[in-house]
C-alpha positions as CSV (number, residue, x, y, z in Angstrom):
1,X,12.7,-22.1,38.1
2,X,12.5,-18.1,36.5
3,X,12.3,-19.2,32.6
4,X,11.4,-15.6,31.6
5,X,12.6,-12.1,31.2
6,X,11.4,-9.2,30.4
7,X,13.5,-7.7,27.7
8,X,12.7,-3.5,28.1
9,X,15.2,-2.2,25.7
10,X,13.1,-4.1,22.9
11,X,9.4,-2.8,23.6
12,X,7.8,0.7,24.1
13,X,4.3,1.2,25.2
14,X,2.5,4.2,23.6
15,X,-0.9,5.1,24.8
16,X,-3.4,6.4,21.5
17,X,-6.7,7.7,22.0
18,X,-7.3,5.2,25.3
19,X,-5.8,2.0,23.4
20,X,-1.8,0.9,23.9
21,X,0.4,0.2,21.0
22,X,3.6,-1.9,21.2
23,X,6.5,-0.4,19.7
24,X,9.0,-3.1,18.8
25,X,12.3,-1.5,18.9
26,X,14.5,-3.9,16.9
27,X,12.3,-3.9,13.9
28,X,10.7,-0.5,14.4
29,X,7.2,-2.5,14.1
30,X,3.9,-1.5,15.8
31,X,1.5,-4.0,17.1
32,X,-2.2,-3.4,18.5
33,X,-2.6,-4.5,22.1
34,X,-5.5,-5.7,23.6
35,X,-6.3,-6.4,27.3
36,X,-4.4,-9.9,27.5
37,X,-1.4,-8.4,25.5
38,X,-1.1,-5.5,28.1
39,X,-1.5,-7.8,31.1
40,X,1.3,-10.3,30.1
41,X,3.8,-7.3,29.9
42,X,2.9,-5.8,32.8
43,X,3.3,-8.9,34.3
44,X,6.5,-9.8,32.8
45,X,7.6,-6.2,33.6
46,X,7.2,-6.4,37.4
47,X,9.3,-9.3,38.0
48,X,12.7,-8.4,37.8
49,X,14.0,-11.6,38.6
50,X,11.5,-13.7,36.4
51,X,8.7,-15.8,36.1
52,X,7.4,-19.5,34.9
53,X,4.7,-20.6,32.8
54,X,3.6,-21.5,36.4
55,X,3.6,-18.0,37.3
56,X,1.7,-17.1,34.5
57,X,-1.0,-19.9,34.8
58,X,-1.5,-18.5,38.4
59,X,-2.2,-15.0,37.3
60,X,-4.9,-15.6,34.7
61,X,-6.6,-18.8,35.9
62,X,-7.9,-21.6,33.8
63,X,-10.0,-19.6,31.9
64,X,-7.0,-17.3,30.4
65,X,-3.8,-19.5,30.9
66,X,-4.3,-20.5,27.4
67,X,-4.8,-16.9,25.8
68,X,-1.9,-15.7,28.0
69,X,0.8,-18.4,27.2
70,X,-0.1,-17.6,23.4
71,X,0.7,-14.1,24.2
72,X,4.0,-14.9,25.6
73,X,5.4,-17.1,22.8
74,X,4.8,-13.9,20.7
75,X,6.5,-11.9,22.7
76,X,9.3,-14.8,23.2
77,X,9.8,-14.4,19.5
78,X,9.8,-10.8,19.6
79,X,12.5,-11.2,22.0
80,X,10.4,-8.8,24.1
81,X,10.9,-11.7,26.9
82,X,13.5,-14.2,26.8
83,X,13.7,-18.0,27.7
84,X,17.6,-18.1,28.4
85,X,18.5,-18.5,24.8
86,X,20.8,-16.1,23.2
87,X,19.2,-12.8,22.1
88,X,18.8,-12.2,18.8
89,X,21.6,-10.4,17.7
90,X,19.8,-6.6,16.8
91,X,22.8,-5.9,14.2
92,X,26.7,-6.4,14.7
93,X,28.7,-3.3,13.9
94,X,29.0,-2.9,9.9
95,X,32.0,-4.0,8.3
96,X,32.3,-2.0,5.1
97,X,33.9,-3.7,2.0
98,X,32.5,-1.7,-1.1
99,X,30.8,1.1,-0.8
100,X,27.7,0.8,-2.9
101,X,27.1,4.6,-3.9
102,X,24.2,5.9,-6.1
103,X,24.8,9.5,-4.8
104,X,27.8,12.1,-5.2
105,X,27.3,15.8,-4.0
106,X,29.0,18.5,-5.7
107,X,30.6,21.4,-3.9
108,X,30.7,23.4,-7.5
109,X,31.4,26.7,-5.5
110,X,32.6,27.8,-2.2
111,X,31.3,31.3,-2.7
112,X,27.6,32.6,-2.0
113,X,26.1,35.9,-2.7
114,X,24.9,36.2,0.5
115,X,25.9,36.2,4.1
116,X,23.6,34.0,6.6
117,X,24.7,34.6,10.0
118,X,24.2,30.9,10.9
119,X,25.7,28.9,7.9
120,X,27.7,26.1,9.1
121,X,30.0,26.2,5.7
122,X,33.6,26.1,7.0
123,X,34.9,27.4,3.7
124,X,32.5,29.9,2.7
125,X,33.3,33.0,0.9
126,X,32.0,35.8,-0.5
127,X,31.6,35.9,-4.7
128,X,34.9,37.0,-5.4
129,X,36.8,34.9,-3.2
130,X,34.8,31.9,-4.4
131,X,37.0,28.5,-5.1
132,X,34.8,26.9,-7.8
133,X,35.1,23.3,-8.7
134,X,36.6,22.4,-12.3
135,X,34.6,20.2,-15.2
136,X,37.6,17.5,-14.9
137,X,37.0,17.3,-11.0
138,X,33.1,16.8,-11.3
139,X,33.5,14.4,-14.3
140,X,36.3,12.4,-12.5
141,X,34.0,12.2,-9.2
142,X,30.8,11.0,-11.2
143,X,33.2,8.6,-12.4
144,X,34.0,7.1,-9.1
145,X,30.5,7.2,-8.1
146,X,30.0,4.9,-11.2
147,X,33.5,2.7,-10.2
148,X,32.1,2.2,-7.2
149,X,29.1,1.3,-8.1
150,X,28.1,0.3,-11.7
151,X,25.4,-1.4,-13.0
152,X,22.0,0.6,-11.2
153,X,19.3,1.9,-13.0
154,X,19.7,5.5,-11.6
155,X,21.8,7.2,-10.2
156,X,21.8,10.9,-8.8
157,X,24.3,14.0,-8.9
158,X,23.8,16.5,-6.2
159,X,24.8,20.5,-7.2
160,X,25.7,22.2,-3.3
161,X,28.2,25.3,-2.5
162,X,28.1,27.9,-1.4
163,X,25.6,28.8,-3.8
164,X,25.5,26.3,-6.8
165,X,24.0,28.7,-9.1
166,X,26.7,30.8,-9.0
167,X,28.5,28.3,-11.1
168,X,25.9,27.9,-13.3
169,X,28.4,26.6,-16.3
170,X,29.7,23.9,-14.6
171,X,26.6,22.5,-13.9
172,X,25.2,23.2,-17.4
173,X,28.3,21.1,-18.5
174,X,28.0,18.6,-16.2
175,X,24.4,17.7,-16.8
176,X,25.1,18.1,-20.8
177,X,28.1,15.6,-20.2
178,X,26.5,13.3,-17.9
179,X,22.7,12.7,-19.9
180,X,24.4,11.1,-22.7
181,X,27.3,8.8,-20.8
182,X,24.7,7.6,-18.2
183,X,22.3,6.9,-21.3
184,X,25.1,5.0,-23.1
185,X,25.7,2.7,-20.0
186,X,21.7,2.3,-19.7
187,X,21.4,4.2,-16.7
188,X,19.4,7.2,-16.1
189,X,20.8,10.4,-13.9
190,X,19.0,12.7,-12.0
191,X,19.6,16.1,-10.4
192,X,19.1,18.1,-8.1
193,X,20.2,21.2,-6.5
194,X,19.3,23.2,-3.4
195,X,19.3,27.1,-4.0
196,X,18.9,30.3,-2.2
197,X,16.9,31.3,-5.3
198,X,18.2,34.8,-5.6
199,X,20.2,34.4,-9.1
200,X,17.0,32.5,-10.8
201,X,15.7,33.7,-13.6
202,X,12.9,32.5,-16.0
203,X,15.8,31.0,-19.0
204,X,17.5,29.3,-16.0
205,X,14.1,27.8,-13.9
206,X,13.0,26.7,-17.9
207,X,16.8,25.1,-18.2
208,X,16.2,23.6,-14.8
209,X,13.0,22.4,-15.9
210,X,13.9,20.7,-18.5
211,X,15.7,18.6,-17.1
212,X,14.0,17.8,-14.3
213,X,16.3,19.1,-11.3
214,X,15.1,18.2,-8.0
215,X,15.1,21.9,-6.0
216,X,14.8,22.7,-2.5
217,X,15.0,26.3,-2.0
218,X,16.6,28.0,1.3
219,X,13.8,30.1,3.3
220,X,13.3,31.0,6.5
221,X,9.5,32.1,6.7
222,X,7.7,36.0,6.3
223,X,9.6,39.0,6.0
224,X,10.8,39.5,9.8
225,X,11.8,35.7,10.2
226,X,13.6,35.8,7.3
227,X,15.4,38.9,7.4
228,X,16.9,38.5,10.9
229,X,19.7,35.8,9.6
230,X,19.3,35.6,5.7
231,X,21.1,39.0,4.5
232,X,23.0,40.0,1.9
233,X,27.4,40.9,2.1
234,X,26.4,44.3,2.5
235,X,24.0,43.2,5.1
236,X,20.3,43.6,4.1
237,X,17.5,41.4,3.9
238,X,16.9,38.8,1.3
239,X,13.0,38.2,1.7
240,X,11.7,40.7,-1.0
241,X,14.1,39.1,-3.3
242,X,13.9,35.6,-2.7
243,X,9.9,35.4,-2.3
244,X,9.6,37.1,-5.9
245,X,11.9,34.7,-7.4
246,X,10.3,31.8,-5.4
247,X,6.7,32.8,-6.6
248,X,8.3,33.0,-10.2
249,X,9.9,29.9,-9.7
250,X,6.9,27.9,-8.6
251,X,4.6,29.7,-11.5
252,X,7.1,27.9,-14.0
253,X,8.2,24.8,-12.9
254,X,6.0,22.3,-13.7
255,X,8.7,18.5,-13.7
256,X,8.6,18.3,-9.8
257,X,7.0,19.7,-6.8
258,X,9.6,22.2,-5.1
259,X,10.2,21.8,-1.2
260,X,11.5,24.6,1.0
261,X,14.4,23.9,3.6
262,X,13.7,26.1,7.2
263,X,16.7,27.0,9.3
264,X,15.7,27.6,13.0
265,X,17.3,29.6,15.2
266,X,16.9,31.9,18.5
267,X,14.3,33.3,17.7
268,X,12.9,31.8,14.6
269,X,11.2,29.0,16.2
270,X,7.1,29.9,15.0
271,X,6.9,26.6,13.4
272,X,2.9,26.9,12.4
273,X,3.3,30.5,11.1
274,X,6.5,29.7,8.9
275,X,4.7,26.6,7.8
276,X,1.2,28.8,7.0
277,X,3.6,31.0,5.1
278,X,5.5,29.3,3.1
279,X,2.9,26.9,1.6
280,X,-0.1,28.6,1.3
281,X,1.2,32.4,0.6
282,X,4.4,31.0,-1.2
283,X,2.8,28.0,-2.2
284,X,5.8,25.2,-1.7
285,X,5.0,22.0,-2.1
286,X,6.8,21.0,1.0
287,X,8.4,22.8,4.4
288,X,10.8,20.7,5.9
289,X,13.0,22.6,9.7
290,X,16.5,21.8,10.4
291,X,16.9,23.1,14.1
292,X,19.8,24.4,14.6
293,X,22.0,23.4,18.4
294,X,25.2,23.2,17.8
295,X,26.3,26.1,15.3
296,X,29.9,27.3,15.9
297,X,28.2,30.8,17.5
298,X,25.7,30.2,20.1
299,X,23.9,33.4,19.6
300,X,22.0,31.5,16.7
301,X,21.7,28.2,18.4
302,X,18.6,27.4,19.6
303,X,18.0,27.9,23.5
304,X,16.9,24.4,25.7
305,X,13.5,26.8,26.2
306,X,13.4,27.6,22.5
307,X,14.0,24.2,21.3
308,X,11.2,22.9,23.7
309,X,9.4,25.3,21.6
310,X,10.3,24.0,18.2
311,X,9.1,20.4,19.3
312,X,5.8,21.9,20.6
313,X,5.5,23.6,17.5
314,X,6.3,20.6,15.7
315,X,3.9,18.8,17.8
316,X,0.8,21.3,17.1
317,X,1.1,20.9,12.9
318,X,1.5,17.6,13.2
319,X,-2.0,17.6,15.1
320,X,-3.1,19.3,11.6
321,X,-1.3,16.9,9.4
322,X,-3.4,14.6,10.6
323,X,-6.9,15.9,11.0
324,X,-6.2,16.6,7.0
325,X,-4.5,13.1,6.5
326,X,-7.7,11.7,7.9
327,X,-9.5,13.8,5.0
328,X,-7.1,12.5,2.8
329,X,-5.0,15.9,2.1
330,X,-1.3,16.5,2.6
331,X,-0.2,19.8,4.3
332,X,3.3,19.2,3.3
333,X,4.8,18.5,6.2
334,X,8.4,17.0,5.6
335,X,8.9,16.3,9.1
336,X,6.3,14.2,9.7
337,X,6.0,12.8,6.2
338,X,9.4,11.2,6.8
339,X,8.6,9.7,10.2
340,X,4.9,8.2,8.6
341,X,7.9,6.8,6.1
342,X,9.8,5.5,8.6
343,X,7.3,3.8,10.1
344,X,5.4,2.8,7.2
345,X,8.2,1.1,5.3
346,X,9.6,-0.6,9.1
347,X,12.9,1.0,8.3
348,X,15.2,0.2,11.3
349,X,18.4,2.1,10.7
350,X,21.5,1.1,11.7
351,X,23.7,4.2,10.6
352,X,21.3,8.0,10.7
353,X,21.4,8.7,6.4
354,X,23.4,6.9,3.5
355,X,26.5,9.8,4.4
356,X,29.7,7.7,3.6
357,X,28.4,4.7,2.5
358,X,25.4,5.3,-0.3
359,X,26.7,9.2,-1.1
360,X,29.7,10.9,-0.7
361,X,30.5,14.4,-1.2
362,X,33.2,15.7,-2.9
363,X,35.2,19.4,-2.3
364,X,35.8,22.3,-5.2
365,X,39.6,20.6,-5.2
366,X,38.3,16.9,-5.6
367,X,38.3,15.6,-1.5
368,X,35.2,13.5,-0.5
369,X,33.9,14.1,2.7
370,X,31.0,12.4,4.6
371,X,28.5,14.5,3.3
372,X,28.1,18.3,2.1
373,X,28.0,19.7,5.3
374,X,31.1,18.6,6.4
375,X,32.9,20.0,2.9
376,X,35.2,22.5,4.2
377,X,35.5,21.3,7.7
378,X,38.5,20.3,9.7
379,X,37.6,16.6,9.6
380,X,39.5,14.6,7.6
381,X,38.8,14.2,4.3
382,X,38.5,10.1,3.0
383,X,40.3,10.0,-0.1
384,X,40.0,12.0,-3.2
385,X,38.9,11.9,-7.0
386,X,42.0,11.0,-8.0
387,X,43.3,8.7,-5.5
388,X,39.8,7.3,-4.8
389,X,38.5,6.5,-1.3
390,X,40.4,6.2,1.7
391,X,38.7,2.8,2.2
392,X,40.6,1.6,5.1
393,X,39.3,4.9,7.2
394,X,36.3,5.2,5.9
395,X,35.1,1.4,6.6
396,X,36.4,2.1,10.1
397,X,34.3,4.8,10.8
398,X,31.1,3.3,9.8
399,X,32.3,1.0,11.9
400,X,32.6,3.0,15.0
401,X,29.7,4.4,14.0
402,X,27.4,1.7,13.9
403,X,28.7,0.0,16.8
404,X,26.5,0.8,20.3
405,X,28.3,-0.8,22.8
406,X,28.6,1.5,25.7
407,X,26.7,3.7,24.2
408,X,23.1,5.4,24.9
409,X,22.2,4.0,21.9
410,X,22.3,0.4,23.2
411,X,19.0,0.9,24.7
412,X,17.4,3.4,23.3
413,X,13.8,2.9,22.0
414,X,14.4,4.8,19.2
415,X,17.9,3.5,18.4
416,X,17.3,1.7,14.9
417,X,15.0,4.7,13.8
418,X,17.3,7.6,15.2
419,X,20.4,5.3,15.1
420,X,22.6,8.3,16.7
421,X,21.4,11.5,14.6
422,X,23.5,13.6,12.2
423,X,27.3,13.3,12.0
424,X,27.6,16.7,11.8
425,X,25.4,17.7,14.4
426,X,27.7,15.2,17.1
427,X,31.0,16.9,15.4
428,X,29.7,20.9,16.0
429,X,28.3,20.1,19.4
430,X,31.6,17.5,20.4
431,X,33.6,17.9,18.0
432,X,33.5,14.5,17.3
433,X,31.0,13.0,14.8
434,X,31.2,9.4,16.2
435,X,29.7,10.5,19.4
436,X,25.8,10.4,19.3
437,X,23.7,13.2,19.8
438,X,22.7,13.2,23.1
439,X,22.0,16.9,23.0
440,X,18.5,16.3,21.8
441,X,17.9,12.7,22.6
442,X,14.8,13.4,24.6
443,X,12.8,15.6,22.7
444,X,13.9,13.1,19.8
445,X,12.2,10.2,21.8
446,X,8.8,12.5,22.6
447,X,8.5,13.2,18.8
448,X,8.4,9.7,17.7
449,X,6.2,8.9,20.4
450,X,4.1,11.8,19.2
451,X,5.0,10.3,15.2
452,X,3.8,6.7,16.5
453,X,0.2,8.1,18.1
454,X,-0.8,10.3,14.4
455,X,0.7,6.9,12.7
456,X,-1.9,4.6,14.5
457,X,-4.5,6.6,14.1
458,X,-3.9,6.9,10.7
459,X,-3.5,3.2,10.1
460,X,-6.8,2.9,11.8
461,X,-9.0,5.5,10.8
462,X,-7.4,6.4,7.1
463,X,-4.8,3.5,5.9
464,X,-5.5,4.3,2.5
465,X,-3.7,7.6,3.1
466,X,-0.2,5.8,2.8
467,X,-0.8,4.5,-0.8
468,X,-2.4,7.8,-2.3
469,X,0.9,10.0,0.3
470,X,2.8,7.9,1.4
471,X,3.8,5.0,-0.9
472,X,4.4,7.2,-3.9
473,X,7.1,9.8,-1.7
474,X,9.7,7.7,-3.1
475,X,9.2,8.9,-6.6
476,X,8.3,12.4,-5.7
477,X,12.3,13.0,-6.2
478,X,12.5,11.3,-10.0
């Protein structure tokens, strides 16, 4: 009788520097192998119709039999091979019920003072056409967030347009409203804000300082990489004007470390020269890229070549975030700091960010919306400040969402840490955001196995580096 099956939709074998590690799918754990380890799966992976503890005592004689069985229980309760009981059940689909949110975004403006050829804002405008959110609709939507979810110790409020800064009052009287009420309910608030940095000025970055705004600011690299997509209304380039203020900016702010957001397009895909440029001539703390594939105009999205050349990119400063990591230094990285994260923490996803479920965002007229960057769009919207959420639609999204029957997803090896990718991404390349995104499934699945190779080296060579890097990333926003 065939007791055992392999289960290959729950293991993944990554080679490191002549050694194998396991990858175990459901939990997103990794696991040395050693020579036993490797010959039980190979041997479990070439019988497709099963085998018996017979079997295995056959393979590896009298002198291993006992080695080899222990190996298999493991991998029994892995559920990497299976006996004929019932798999463990990875995770059913998520039925929502309250929606525990510790984040609200705030569109405060729909205009921006420039004109990036690529921006995926639906409702963008230019200054003067700009549809700004009133006090009473950001008070009533931090209100909901607390509704919905009272009682934490923090909580945080997201500024986003547009460009936030062009409504610079609104926020001031958010955050002067907000400090004290969050303070009376013993709760602390914090902000955060991501900018194009052009209207900064030293009052505003000391203001911002002050009160310890979380900033990310919007730059695409040097001069030439910049220029081709992040112009002005009238159509110039923005890099003279946003490096000065970003060099003031970081001379001044001294409550956080600043990050910089990349967009990559055709032909802004120089990942290593971008990075060299904007942390050690800018001097950001962190770089993160946000390819773009599935903008509304394909001139901007990124070519199957070019995007092969983003990963590779990717790929080659990652090869430098480690040889420093091993030294102990952080290049700054985002990419890869949030995959060592990932890894690190064992976090198996079932839905790809907290969009709909721990943050909502929330329109200049008061709509919520999955997250900012679908403010604007001709998705639904699920509910509003005054009416509150739309809970009956909402839960049944998540629920689509998160359920992987007949989908790729199903068996995916990097289902719980991909789980789908970005809503937004599936709705501008499907026009539907409960579709995965298969557009990029593959190169997603060579980065992680890229991710998983610096990870073991690291945990081998330099595991002190996630307490002194890793570890504290969670505060790094506070």
């Amino acid at each position: 009788m065939k007791d055992f099956h392999f289960q290959p939709a729950n293991a993944h074998r990554v080679a490191v520097d002549g050694r194998e590690v396991l990858f175990h799918v459901p939990t997103t754990s990794l696991f040395d192998m050693d020579d036993i380890d490797r010959a039980v799966l190979d041997f479990a992976a070439d019988h497709d119709a099963g085998f018996s503890r017979d079997d295995i005592d056959r393979r590896f004689g009298e002198a291993a039999a006992s080695d080899a069985a222990a190996r298999l229980d493991a991998f029994l309760r892995l559920d990497v091979v299976n006996d004929g009981r019932p798999l463990k059940p990875e995770r059913p689909p998520i039925e929502i019920e309250a929606f525990p949110l510790t984040t609200i975004v705030l569109n405060v403006n729909t205009g921006c003072n420039l004109a990036c050829s690529y921006c995926y804002k639906e409702d963008l405008a230019i200054p003067s056409r700009g549809q700004k959110m009133a006090f009473d609709t950001a008070r009533r939507a931090v209100e909901l967030l607390l509704r919905e979810n009272p009682g934490r110790d923090s909580y945080n409020i997201v500024f986003f347009g547009g460009e936030p800064l062009s409504n610079l009052p609104l926020i001031r009287q958010v955050v002067d409203w907000a400090e004290p009420h969050f303070a009376a309910l013993g709760s602390a608030v914090n902000f955060s804000l991501t900018t194009n940095a052009t209207l900064l000025t030293e009052e505003i970055v000391d203001w911002l300082d002050r009160h310890r705004f979380g900033l990310t600011v919007s730059m695409d690299g040097p001069k030439a990489m910049h220029d081709l997509n992040r112009k002005t209304v009238g159509g110039k380039g923005t890099y003279d004007a946003v490096a000065k203020k970003a060099r003031m900016l970081l001379a001044r702010y001294r409550s956080k470390p600043v990050g910089v957001r990349v967009t990559l397009t055709a032909g802004v895909t120089r990942i290593h020269e971008i990075w060299d440029h904007l942390k050690n001539d800018i001097g950001f703390a962190e770089v993160g890229f946000s390819p773009v594939t599935s903008g509304e105009m394909d001139a901007f999205n990124l070519s199957g070549d070019e995007l092969g050349e983003v990963f590779s990119g990717m790929k080659s400063l990652g090869a430098l975030f480690l040889a420093e990591a091993l030294e102990g230094r952080n290049i700054g990285f985002s990419n890869m700091h949030q995959l060592m994260q990932d890894l690190w923490e064992g976090r198996s996803k079932a839905l790809p960010c907290g969009a709909g479920v721990g943050m909502l965002a929330v329109n200049h007229d008061g709509a919520l919306n999955l997250c900012h960057r679908f403010v604007g769009s001709e998705l639904d919207p699920f509910g509003s400040v005054e009416t509150g959420i739309a809970r009956e639609e909402l839960a049944g999204f998540i629920k689509s969402r998160s359920d992987r029957t007949e989908k790729g997803c199903a068996t995916c090896r990097i289902r719980n840490l991909c789980a789908g990718g970005c809503y937004h991404e599936s709705y501008a390349h499907f026009s539907d955001p409960l579709k995965p995104a298969y557009h990029y499934c593959d190169l997603m699945r060579d980065w992680v196995d890229f991710g998983i190779g610096i990870y073991s080296r690291l945990i081998r060579e330099a595991p002190e580096y996630f307490h002194t890097h890793i570890s504290p990333r969670r505060a790094f926003g506070k």
